[in-house]
TILO-31521 format. One record per residue: y, x, z of N, C-alpha, C in turn; residue in one letter. Coordinates in steps of 0.1 Angstrom, whole numbers, plus 5000, padded with zeros to 4 digits. Layout:
<atoms>
YXZYXZYXZA
...
</atoms>
This chain:
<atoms>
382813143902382313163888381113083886X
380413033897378812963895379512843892X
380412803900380912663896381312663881X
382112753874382712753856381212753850X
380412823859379012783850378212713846X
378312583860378012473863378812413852X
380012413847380912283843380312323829X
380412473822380412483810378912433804X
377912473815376312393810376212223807X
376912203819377312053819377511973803X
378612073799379512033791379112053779X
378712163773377212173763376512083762X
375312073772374412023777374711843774X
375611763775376011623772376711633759X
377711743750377911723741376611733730X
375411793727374811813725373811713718X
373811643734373111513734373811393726X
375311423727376111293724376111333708X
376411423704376411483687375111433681X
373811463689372611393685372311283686X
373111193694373011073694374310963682X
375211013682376210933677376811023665X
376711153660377311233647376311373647X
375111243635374011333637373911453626X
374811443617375111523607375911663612X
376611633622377411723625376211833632X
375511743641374411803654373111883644X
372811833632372211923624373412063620X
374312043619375012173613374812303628X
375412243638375112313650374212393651X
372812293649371412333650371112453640X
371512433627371712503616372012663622X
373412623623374212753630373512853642X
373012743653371812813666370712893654X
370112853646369012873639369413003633X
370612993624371213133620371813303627X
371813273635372313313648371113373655X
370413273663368913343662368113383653X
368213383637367213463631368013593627X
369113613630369813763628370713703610X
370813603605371213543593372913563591X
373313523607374513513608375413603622X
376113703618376713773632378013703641X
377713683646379013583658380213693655X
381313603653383013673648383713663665X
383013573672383413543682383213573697X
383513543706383513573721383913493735X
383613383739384413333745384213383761X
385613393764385613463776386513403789X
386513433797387113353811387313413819X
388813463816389613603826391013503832X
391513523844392713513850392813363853X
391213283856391313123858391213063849X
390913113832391013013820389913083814X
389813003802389413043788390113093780X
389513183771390213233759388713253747X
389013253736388513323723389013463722X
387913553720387913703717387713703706X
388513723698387713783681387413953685X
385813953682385814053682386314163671X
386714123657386614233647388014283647X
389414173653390514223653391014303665X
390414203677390314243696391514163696X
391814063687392913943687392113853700X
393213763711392713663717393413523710X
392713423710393013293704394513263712X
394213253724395313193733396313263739X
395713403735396813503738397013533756X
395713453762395413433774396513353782X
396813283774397613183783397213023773X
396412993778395612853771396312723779X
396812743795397512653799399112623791X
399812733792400712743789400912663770X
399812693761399812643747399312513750X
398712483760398412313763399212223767X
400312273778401612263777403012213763X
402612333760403612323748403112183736X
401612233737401112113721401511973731X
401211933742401411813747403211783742X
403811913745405311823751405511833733X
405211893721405911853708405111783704X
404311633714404211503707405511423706X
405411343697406411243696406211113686X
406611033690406110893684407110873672X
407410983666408710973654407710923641X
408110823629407210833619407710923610X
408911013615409811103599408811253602X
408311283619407611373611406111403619X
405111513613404111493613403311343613X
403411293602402911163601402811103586X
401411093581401311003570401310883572X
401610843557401910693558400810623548X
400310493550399410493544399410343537X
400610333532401010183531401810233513X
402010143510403110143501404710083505X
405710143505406910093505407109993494X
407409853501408109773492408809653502X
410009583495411009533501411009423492X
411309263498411609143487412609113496X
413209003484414508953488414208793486X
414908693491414508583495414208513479X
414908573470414808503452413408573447X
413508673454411708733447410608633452X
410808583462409608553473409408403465X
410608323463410708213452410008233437X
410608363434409908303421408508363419X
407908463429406608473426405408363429X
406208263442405008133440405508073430X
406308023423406307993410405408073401X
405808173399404608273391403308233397X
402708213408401308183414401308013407X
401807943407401607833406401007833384X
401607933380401207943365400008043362X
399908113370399308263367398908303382X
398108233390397508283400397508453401X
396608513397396508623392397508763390X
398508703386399308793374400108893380X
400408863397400808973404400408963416X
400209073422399909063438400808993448X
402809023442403308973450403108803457X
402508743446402808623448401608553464X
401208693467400508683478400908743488X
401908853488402108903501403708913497X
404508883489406208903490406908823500X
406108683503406808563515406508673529X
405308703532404908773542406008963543X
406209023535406809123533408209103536X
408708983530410308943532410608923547X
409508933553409808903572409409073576X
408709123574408009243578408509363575X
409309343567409709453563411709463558X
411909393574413409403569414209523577X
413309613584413909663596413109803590X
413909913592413210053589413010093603X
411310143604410810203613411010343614X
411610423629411910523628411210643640X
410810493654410110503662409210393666X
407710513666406610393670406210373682X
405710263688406010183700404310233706X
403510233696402210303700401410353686X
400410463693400410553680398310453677X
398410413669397110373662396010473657X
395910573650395210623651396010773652X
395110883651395811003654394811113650X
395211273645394411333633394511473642X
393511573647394011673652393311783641X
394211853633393811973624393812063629X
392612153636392112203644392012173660X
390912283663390412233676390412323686X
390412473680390112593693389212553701X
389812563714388912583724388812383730X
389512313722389612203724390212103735X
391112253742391812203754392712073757X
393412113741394512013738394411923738X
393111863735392811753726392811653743X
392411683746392311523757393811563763X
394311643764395811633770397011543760X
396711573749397411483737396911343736X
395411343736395111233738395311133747X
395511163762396411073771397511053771X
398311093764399811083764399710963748X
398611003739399010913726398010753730X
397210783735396410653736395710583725X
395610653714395110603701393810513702X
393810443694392110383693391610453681X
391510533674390910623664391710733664X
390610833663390811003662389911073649X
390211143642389611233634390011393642X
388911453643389011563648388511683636X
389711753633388711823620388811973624X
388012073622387412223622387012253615X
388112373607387012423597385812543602X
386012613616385612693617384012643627X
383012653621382112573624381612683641X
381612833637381312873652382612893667X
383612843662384512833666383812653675X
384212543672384112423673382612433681X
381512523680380612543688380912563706X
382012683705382912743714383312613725X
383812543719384612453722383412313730X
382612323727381812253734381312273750X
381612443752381412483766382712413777X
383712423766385312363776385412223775X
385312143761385612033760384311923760X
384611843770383411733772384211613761X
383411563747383311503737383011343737X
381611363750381111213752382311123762X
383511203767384011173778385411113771X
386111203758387111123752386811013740X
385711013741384610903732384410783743X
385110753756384710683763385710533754X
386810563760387410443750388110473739X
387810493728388010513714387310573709X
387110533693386410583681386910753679X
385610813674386110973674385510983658X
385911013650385311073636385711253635X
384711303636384511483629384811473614X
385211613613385311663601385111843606X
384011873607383612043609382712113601X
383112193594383412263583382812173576X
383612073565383612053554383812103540X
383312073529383912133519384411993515X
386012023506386611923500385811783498X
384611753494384211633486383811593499X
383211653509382611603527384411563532X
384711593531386311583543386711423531X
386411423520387011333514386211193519X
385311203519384511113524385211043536X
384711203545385311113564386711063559X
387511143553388911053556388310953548X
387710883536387810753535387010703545X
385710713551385110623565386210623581X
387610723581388610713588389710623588X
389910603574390810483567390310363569X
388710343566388210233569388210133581X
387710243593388010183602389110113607X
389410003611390409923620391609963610X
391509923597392510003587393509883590X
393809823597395509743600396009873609X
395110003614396310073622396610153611X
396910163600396910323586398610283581X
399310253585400610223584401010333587X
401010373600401910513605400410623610X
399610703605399210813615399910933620X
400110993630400311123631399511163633X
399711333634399011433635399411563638X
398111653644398611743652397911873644X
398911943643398412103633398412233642X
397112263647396912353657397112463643X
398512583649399112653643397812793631X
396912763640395712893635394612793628X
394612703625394312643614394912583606X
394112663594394412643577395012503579X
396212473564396912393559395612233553X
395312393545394012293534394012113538X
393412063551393211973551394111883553X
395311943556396311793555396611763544X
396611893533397311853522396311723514X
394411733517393211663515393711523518X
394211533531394511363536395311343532X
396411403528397511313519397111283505X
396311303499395411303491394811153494X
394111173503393111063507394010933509X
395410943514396310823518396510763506X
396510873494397210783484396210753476X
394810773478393810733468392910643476X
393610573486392310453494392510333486X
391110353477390710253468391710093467X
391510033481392009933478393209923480X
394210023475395810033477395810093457X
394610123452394910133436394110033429X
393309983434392709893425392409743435X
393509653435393909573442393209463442X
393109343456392609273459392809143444X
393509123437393709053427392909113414X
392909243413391509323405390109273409X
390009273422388709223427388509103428X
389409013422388908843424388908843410X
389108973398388708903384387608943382X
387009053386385709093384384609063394X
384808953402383908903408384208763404X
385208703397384608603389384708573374X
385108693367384108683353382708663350X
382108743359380608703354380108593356X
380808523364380308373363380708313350X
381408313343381908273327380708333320X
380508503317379808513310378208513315X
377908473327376408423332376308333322X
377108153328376908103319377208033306X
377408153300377908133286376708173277X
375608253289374108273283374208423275X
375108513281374308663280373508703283X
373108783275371508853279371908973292X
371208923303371409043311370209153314X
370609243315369609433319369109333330X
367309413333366709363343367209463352X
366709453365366909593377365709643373X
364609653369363509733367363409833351X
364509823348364809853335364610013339X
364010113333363910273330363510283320X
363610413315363210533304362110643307X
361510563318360210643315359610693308X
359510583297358310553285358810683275X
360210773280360510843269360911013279X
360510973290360411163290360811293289X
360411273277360711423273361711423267X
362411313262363911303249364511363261X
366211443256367111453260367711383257X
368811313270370111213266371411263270X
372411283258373211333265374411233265X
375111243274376411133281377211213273X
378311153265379511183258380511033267X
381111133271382711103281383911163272X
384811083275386211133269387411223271X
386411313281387311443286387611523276X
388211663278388911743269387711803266X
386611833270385911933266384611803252X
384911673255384211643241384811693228X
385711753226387311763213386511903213X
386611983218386312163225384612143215X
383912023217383012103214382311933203X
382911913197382611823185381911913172X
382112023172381012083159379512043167X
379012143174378212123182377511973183X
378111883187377911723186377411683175X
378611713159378411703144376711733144X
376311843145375411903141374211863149X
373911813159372711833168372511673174X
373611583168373511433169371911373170X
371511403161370211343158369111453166X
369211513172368711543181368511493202X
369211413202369711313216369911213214X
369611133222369710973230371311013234X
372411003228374110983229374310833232X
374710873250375110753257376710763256X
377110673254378810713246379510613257X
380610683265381310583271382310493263X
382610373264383710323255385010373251X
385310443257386910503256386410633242X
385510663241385410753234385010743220X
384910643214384310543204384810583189X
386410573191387610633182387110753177X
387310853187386810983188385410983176X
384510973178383210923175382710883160X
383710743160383510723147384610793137X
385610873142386410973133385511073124X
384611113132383911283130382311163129X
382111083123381010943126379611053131X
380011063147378811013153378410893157X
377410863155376910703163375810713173X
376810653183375610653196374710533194X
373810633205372310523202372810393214X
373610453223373810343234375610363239X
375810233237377410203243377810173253X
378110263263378710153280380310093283X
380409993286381509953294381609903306X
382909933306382709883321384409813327X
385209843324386709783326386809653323X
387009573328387509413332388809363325X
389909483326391009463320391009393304X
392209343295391809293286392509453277X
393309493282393509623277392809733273X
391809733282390509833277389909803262X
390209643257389609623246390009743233X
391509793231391809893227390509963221X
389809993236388810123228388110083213X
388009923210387009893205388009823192X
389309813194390309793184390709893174X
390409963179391010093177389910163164X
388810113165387610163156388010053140X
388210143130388410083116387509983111X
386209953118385209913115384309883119X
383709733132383009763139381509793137X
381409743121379909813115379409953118X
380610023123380010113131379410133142X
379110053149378310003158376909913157X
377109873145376009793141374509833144X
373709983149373109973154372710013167X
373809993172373910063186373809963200X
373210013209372609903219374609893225X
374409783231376109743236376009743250X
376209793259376109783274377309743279X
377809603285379009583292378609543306X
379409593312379609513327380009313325X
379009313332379509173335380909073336X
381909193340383209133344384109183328X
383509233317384309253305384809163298X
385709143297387008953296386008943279X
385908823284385708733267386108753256X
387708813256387908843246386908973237X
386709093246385809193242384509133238X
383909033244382408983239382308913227X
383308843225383408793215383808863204X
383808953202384309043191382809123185X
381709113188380409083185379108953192X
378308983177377208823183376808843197X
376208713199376108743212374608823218X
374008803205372508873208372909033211X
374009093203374109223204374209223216X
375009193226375509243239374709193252X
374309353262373609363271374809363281X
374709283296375409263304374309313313X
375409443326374809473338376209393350X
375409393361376509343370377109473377X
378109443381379109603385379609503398X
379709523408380509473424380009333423X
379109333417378409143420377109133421X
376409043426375309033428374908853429X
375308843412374908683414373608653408X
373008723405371408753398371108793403X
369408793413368708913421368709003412X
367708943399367109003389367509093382X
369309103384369709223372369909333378X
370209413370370509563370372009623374X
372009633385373309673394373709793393X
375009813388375409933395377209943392X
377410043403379410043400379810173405X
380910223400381410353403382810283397X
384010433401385310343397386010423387X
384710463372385310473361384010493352X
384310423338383210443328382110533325X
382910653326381910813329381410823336X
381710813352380510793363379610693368X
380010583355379310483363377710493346X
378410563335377510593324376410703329X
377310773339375910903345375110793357X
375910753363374710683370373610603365X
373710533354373410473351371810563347X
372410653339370710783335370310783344X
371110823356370210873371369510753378X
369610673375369310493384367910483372X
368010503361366910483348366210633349X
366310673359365210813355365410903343X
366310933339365910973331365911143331X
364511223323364511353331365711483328X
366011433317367111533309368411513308X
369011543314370811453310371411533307X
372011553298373011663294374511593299X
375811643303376611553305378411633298X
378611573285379611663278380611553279X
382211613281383511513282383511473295X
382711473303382511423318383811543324X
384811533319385311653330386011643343X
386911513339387211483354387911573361X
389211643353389911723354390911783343X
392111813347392511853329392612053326X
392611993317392012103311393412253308X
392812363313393812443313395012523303X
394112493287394912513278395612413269X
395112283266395512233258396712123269X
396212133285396812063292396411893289X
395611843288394911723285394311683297X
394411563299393011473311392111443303X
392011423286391511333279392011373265X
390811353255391011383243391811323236X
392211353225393711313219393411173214X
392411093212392510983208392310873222X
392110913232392010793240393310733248X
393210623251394210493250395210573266X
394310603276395410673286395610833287X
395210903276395411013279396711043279X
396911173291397811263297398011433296X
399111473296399411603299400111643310X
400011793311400211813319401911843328X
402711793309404011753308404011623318X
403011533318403811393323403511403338X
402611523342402711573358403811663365X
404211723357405111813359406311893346X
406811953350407612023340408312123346X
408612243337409012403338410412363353X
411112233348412512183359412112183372X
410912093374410312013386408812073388X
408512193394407812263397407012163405X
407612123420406912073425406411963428X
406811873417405911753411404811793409X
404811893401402811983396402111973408X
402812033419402212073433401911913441X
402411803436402111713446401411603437X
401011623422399911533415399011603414X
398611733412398011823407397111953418X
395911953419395412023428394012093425X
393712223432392512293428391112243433X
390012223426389312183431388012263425X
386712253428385712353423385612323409X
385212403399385312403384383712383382X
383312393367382012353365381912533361X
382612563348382512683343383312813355X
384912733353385712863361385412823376X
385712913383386212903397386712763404X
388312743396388512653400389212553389X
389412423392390112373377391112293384X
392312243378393112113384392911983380X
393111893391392711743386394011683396X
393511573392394711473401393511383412X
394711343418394111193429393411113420X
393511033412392610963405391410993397X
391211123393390411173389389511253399X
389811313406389211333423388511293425X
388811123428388011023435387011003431X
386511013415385810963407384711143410X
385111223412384511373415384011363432X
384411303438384111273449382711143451X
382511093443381810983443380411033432X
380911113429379611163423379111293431X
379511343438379111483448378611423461X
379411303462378411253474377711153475X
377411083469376710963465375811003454X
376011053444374911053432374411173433X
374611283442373811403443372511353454X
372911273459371811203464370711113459X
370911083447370710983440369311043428X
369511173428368711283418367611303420X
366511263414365411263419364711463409X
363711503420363311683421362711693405X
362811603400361811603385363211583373X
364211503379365511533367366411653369X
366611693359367411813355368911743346X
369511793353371211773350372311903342X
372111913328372812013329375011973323X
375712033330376811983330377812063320X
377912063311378212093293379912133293X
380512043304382212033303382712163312X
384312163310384612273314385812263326X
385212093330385812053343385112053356X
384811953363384911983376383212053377X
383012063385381512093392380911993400X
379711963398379011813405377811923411X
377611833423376011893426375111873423X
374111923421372911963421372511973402X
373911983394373612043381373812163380X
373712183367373312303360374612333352X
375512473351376212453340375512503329X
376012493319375112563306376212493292X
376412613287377612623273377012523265X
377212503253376512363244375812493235X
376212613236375612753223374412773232X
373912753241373012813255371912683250X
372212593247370812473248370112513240X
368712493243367312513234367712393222X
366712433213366812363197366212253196X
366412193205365412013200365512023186X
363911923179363711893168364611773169X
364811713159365711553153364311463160X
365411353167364111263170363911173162X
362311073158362711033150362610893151X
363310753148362810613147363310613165X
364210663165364610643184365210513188X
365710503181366610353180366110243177X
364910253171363610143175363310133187X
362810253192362410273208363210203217X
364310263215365410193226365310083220X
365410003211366109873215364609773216X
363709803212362409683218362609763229X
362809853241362609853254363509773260X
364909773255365709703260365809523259X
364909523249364609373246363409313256X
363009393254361909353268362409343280X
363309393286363509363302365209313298X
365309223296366409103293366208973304X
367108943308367408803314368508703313X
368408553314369308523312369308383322X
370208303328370408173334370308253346X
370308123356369908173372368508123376X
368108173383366508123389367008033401X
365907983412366007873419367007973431X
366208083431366808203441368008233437X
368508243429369808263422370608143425X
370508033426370807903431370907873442X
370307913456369707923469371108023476X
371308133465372308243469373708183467X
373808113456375108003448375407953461X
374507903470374607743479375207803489X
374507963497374708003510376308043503X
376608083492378308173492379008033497X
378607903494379607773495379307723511X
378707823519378207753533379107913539X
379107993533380108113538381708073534X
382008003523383107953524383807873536X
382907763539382907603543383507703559X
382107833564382307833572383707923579X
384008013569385408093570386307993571X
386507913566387707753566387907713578X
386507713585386707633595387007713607X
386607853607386907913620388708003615X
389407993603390408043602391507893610X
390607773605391707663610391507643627X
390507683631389907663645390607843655X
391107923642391808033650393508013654X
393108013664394608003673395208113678X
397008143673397508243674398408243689X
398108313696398608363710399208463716X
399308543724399608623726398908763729X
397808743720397208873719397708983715X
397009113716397709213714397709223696X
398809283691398609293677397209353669X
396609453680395409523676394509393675X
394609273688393109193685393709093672X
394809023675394808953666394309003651X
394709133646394409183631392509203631X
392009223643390609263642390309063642X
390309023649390008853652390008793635X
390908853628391308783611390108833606X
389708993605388809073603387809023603X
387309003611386208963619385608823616X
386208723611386108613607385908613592X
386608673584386108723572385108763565X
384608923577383409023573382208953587X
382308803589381408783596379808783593X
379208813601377308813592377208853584X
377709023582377309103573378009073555X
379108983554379308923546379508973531X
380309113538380809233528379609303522X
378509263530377309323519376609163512X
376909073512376708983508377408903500X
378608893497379508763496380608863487X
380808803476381808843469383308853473X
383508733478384608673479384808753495X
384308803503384608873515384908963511X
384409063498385009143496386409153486X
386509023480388008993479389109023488X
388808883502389408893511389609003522X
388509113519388709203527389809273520X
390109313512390809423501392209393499X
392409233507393609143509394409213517X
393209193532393609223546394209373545X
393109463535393409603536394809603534X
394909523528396909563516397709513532X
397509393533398409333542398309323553X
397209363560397409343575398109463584X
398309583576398709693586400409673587X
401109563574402209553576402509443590X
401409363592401609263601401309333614X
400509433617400109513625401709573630X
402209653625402809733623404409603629X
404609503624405409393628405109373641X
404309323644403609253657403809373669X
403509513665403509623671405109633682X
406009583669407209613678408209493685X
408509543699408809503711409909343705X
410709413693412009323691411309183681X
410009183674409509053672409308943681X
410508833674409608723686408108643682X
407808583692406908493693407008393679X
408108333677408408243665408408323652X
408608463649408808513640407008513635X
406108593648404708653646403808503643X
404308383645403608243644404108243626X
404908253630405508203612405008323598X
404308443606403808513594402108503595X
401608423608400808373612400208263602X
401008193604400808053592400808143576X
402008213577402008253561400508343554X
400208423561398708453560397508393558X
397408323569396608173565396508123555X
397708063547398008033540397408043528X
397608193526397308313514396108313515X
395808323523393808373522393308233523X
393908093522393607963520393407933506X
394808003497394808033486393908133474X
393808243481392708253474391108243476X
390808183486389408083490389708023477X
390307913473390507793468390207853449X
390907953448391107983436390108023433X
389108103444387808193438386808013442X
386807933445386007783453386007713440X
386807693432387207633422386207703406X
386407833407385507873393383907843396X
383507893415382207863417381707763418X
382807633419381907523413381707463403X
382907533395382707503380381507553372X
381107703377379607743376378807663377X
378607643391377407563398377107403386X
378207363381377707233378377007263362X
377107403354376607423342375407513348X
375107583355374007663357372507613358X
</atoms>
């Protein structure tokens, strides 16, 4: 018994240290829990005990044991139902698609007119080799997911037999996973492979790690399995299948990212006025501003709006414009932010653009020419959104109009925000994502129907509400609820107050409050003078010398990716180095926080390297085949070097 004493202190005692050292978020929750526990806050459900040569968990309130006192025996059994099958336990994290030798023809023809105009014309030659053979068994497992932990016996016994280079370990039960630290040594399966936690998260935290899980070494996200310890909850697989289908750069594609990292070089120098980054609303305090979004609950509460207009700074996103000038409110300030030429809609759609006539114009930098041109040019204020070819301007991006219009208050200080139509969820009675005039709105018919029940069940999911309990949203609309709970709740400074007006999701650290509940602001008055000499004051426009200095190093990060992709020689590495070695040459010297175009080419690799991964992986590829998709890659990422090399020095020679 002194010796199980010895192991379990041991084993504590280094996990402890390693949680504090390497997942220090987790090692504060621990701490948290020790803290609650000893102040009498929290009563332990549990017991862990060590009868007949093992461990077991005692619940005390049922006199249930976790293992049923046979923990060898269930370590046993979870080892032998692994299997390297991808039909089951196993997401997939790719898209299915198949070319045929006439597709692969006419999309470089298509590239040769329309660079741009489809993704295939970048990966269909590469796919037509990669994907002629259905995978049914995998030759090695890449990463691997264990949904639950117990006493955490399992885990390194599954883990030797799978060999993974990434693991996500998730527990919802935070004093449970404590337990588990006296049995399982943590620093010790952390020896060779990446380990990412997920213990006790709530939805928007779990959504996170799976995207920082995806991220990593994402050529292995083709096939994961995963292991579902029977006594923990469902909840989070259903999360990660979630998270497979909503990793950013599988919806908003590497060819999306090479137009909006080079439009703003057109409208740089075409001589927009650009937002400084020192730009705030200090000077104004005490106004309330409130964000009008085009969720269901702007429609729900348009009397309210009618009447108390002239009471608020109405930051109006573009999609909601229609809406707006119907029932003519006029915002003091207009944001855009879509790149698309389709988004112009919002602004076609208005009978009249004199209705805007005194409204400040806020576009993202990457908004297509055609939209700018459809007012002077003095009207329109350009921020950069995923670029940074101006020190001087005013940066910011999120991946939709409404979140990136709230950030924008929170980044300008401002102390009051009211935030109505932000719902970010559809709405339970009229069944809407979006009010009846905007260009994508949906119901809850085109998710499901009375026939196909469980279509509802696999677009459609509960998530926390602002007003009710809980509300339903989709994966796309999620994401955008996720990116504001964990990033911009951080972002809120102890002096702004957030109150959240809609009757969708729930964000942190606001307030809900009905639109009949707000105090009675007086009419403000001459506001729209205010705003626009502030906004006229911190304007910029051309590039500075530093701005030019940054121009020179992107053409010295090109020159230099050229030379080490032609100087990379393909051999017989393992499929894992070769896809990290492409990686790695790409995102070299910090590039992806620097370099536009790395993060083009990263968002490339994301789409296509797990299919070449996934190729390379199996035994029946020859050597001649893996050279020849070898070259074809090269190729492509030579290709769009050239295409994004070509507008920046068309810049460079007018700037």
């Amino acid at each position: 018994m002194s010796n199980i004493q010895e192991i379990i202190t041991t084993n504590f005692t280094q996990n402890i240290e390693y949680f504090q050292t390497h997942h220090k978020e987790l090692f504060e929750k621990l701490a948290a829990y020790d803290h609650a526990v000893t102040q009498g806050y929290y009563k332990e459900k549990y017991e862990l005990v060590y009868e007949n040569g093992d461990f077991d968990v005692y619940e005390r309130e049922s006199g249930i044991y976790l293992y049923n006192k046979q923990i060898k025996k269930h370590t046993e059994l979870s080892v032998k139902s692994i299997d390297f099958s991808t039909q089951d336990y196993c997401f997939e994290g790719f898209l299915r698609q198949q070319y045929l030798q006439e597709d692969v023809t006419f999309y470089q023809q298509l590239k040769q007119q329309n660079p741009l105009k489809s993704i295939a014309s970048y990966v269909a030659d590469i796919l037509y080799i990669t994907e002629q053979e259905r995978v049914d068994f995998l030759h090695n497992i890449g990463k691997y997911i264990f949904f639950g932990v117990g006493l955490g016996r399992h885990l390194d016994a599954i883990m030797q037999k799978v060999s993974a280079s990434c693991y996500l370990i998730v527990e919802d039960d935070l004093e449970l996973f404590r337990l588990s630290l006296f049995c399982t040594n943590y620093p010790k399966l952390a020896q060779n492979t990446t380990l990412f936690f997920s213990v006790f998260e709530n939805q928007s935290e779990f959504a996170k790690t799976s995207e920082r899980f995806l991220k990593e070494q994402y050529y292995l996200n083709h096939y994961i399995k995963y292991f579902h310890l029977q006594s923990h909850k469902t909840d989070k697989i259903e999360q990660f299948y979630i998270a497979t289908s909503s990793q950013a750069d599988l919806k908003f594609l590497f060819t999306d990212y090479m137009r909006i990292n080079t439009i703003p070089l057109q409208n740089i120098a075409n001589g927009y006025n650009i937002l400084k980054k020192d730009f705030y609303f200090s000077s104004l305090n005490e106004i309330p501003f409130l964000l009008v979004a085009s969720g269901p609950s702007l429609e729900k509460n348009r009397e309210f709006l009618q009447q108390n207009q002239e009471k608020f700074v109405i930051v109006a996103v573009s999609s909601s414009l229609s809406f707006l000038e119907k029932y003519n409110i006029k915002p003091n300030i207009v944001i855009h932010l879509d790149p698309f030429e389709a988004s112009i809609k919002s602004f076609e759609r208005l009978e009249n653009l004199s209705f805007l006539q005194e409204s400040i114009l806020l576009f993202s930098a990457s908004s297509p020419q055609k939209l700018l041109e459809m007012f002077p040019k003095e009207k329109s204020i350009l921020f950069e959104s995923n670029t940074h070819y101006k020190k001087d301007a005013f940066h910011m991006t999120s991946n939709c109009v409404g979140s990136v219009s709230y950030l924008f208050l929170l980044l300008t200080k401002v102390k009051n925000i009211y935030l109505l139509g932000l719902d970010l969820a559809v709405d339970s009675k009229t069944k809407s994502d979006h009010i009846q005039l905007h260009q994508d709105k949906k119901t809850l018919d085109t998710f499901f129907s009375s026939e196909k029940e469980l279509l509802y069940k696999e677009n459609l999911f509960e998530i926390d509400g602002n007003f009710d309990e809980k509300v339903f949203t989709t994966a796309h609309l999620n994401s955008s609820v996720n990116i504001i709970n964990h990033y911009f709740s951080k972002l809120i400074d102890p002096s702004q107050h957030i109150y959240n007006l809609s009757d969708g999701a729930y964000f942190h650290k606001t307030k809900a409050l009905h639109c009949k509940n707000i105090q009675n602001f007086q009419p403000l008055k001459a506001i729209q003078t205010q705003l626009q000499q502030l906004f006229i004051s911190h304007q910029t426009k051309g590039f500075s010398s530093q701005d030019r200095q940054n121009l020179q190093n992107r053409f010295e990060y090109i020159k230099k990716i050229k030379a080490d992709l032609l100087n990379h020689t393909f051999s017989t590495q393992t499929p894992k180095q070769y896809a990290q070695e492409i990686v790695d040459i790409i995102t070299q010297q910090n590039a992806l926080d620097t370099f536009e175009l790395a993060r083009v080419l990263d968002s490339y690799l994301y789409y296509i390297l797990n299919y070449i991964y996934n190729f390379f992986d199996n035994p029946s590829t020859t050597q001649e085949q893996k050279e020849k998709v070898d070259k074809l890659l090269k190729e492509q990422i030579f290709s769009l070097i050239a295409y994004y090399e070509k507008i920046l020095l068309a810049f460079k020679r007018v700037c």
